[in-house]
Structures are given as structure tokens and as C-alpha cells.
C-alpha positions in Angstrom: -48.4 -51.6 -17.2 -48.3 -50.7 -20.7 -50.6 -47.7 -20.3 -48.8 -46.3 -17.7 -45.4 -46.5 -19.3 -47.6 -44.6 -22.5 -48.1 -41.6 -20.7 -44.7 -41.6 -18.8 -43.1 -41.8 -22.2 -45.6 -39.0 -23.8 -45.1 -36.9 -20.3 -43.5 -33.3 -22.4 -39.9 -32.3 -20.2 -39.1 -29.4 -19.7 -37.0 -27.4 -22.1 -34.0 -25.8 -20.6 -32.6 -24.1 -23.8 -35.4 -21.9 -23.1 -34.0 -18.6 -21.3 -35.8 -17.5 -18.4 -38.0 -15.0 -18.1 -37.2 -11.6 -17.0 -37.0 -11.1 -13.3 -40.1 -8.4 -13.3 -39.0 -7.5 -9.7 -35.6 -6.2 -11.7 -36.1 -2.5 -11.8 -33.9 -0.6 -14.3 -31.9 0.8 -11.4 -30.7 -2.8 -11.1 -29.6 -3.6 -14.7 -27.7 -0.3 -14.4 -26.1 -1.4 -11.4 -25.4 -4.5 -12.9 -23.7 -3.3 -15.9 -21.8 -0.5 -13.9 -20.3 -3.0 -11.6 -19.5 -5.3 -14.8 -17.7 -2.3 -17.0 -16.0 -1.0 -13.7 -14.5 -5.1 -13.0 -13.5 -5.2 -16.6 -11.7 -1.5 -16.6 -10.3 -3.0 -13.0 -9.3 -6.2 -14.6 -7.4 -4.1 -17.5 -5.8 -1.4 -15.3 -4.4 -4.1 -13.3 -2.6 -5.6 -15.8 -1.0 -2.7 -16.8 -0.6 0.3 -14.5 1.6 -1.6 -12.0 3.8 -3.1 -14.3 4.3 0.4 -15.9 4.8 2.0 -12.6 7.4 -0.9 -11.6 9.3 -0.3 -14.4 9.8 2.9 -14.3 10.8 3.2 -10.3 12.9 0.3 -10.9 14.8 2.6 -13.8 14.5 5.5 -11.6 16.6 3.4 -8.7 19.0 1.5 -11.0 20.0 5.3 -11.8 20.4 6.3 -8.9 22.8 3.0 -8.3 24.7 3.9 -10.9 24.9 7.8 -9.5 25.8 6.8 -6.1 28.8 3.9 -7.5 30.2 6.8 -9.8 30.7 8.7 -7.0 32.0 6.3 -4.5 34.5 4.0 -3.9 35.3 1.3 -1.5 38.6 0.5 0.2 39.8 -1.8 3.2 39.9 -0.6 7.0 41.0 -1.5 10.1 38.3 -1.5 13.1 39.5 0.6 16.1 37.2 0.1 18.8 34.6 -2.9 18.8 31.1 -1.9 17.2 28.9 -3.8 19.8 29.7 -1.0 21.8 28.3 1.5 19.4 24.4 1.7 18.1 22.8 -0.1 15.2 22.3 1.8 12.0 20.1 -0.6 10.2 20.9 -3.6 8.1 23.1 -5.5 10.1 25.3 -2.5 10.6 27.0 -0.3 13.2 28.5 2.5 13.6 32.8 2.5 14.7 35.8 4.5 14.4 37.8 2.8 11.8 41.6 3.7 10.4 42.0 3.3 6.4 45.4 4.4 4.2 44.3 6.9 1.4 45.9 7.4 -2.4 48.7 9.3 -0.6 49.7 6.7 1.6 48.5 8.9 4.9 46.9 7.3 7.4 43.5 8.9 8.1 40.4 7.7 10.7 36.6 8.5 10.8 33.3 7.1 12.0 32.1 4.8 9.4 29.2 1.9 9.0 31.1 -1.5 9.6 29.4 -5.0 9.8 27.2 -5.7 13.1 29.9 -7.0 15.9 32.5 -6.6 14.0 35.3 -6.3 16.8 38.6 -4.2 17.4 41.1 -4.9 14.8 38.8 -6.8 12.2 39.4 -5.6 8.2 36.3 -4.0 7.0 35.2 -2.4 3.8 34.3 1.4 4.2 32.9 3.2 1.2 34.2 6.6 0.8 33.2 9.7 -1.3 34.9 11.8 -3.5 36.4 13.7 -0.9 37.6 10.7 0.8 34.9 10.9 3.9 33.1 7.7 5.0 29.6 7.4 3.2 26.8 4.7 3.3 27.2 1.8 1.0 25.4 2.5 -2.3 22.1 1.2 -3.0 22.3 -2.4 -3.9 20.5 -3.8 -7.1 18.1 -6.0 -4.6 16.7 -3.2 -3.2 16.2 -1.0 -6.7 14.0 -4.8 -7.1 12.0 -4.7 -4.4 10.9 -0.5 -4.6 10.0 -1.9 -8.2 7.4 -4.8 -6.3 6.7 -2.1 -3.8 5.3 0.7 -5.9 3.5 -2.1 -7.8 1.6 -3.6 -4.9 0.8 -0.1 -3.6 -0.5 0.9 -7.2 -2.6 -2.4 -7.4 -4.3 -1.4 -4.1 -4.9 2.1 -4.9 -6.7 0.8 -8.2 -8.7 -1.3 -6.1 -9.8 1.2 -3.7 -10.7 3.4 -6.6 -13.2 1.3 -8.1 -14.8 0.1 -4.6 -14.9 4.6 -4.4 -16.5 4.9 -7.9 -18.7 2.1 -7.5 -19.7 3.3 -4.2 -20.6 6.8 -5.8 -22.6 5.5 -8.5 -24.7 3.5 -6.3 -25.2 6.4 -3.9 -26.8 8.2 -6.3 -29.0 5.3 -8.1 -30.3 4.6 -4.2 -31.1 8.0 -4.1 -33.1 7.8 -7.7 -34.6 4.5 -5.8 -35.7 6.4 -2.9 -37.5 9.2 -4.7 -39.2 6.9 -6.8 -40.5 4.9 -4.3 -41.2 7.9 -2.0 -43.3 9.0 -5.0 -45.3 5.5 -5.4 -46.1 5.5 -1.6 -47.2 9.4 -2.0 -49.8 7.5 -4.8 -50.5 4.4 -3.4 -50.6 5.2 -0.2 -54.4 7.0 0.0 -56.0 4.2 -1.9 -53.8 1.8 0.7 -55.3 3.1 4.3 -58.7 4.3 2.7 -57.9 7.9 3.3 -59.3 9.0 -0.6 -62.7 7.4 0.4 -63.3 10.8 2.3 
């Protein structure tokens, strides 16, 4: 008993601080595909985290001044629905298209085709934007939508990175297979005489 729990004590472990040896499979062509893939992750990793935040920015500025362009130049006012917009098609957006009848700064009483809430029927107050010249326009852009071209152009920016690198990567590996292909053609060409018996002749 006591000899046998001797050499179980005394039996050497194994160390696994040690590192492990070098794959000798592992050509060069694979550590450079290794580290390629590793540097193009990290510049992948860093461009995310940047580029489309910077491009969200700046289309979100880009919208939120053309808010305030389009609010300078319009104003809204209150109008009276003259025919029921069910009977009229959609424009988008929960609204329609109807004739409406509005009072101007003069006091006149003018009419026009202009975008009213979705079923809003005959006789119903709306609010009708108008331009400078007093004609019907679309509503001006709201601050929502400014927002969400902002997460747009960020999402489509993130994608486009990713396809880049998977287009990059892809290009570099094309041309290390094609270093791994001549090489080996050039082994074979060697090895291959010796191999069928061909240089015994």
C-alpha cells in the first residue's frame, strides 16, 4: 500500500504553464491570415465606433436644417373640410388629400386641395400649412423623422463597413490561396517523380 501510494505521489504532472508547441502544419500563409483577419477585426471594431456616429450626426444636422428652412417658410392656419377625404386617395402618413376653405390675412375667403388627416369628413376644422404665397404645402419635416434619417444612415454605414472588411479580407485571402497553390503545385512538380517512381528511369 505504502509503495504504491510512493510512486502515485512521485508520478511528475504535467505542466500546463508550458506553451504549446508550434503547430508545424502552420504554414506562414496561415499566420498571415491570422494576423490579417485580427488587424482587419480590430480596424472593424474602431471604425464602428466612430464612422456611424459621425455620419448620424451630421445627417441629423443636415435635417434639423432643413426643419428649420421649411418652418421659416411656412405657416399653419385652421380650415374647414369641404368634401369628405375617404373619398379622395391616401398620400402617406395617415393623410389625404381634400378640398378645404381657409380665411387669409385679408379676411378673403380662399379654397384649394390640401393634405388633411385620414377620414377626416365634410365640415371638420383642420390645420393646412401654407407657403409664403399662401398655397397649401406639405407639413414640414418633423423633429422625429430628422431622428430616425440620423439611425438610418448609421445602420446603413455600419453595414457598408461590414461588407468592406468581409471584401478586403476576401481579397487578401484570394491572393495568399493563390501563393498556396503555386507553392504546392511546385512541391508536387518535386515530389511527385520520387513519389510514382518515375526518376528511377
Amino acid at each position: 500500500m505504502n509503495g504504491r501510494d510512493t510512486s502515485r505521489a512521485r508520478r511528475p504532472h504535467p505542466n500546463r504553464s508550458r506553451p504549446r508547441a508550434a503547430n508545424p502544419l502552420r504554414r506562414r500563409s496561415d499566420r498571415c491570415q491570422s494576423w490579417l483577419t485580427a488587424c482587419l477585426l480590430l480596424l472593424l471594431c474602431l471604425a464602428l465606433a466612430t464612422v456611424p456616429v459621425l455620419v448620424a450626426r451630421e445627417v441629423h444636422a443636415s435635417k434639423m436644417r432643413e426643419l428649420h428652412a421649411q418652418s421659416a417658410h411656412k405657416h399653419r392656419i385652421s380650415a374647414r373640410v369641404l368634401a369628405d377625404a375617404s373619398d379622395t386617395s391616401s398620400t402617406g402618413s395617415g393623410m389625404q388629400r381634400a378640398f378645404v376653405r381657409w380665411t387669409d390675412a385679408t379676411g378673403a375667403a380662399r379654397t384649394g386641395a390640401a393634405d388633411v388627416p385620414e377620414g377626416s369628413a365634410e365640415g371638420t376644422t383642420v390645420t393646412v400649412w401654407l407657403d409664403g404665397r399662401g398655397k397649401p404645402v406639405k407639413p414640414p419635416m418633423q423633429r422625429d423623422e430628422a431622428m430616425a434619417a440620423g439611425w438610418f444612415a448609421a445602420c446603413m454605414t455600419g453595414m457598408g463597413l461590414v461588407m468592406v472588411f468581409f471584401a478586403v479580407r476576401a481579397v487578401f485571402v484570394r491572393a495568399l490561396n493563390r501563393r498556396r497553390y503555386a507553392r504546392w503545385q511546385a512541391e508536387w512538380e518535386a515530389v511527385e517523380p520520387r513519389w510514382s517512381g518515375r526518376s528511377r528511369g
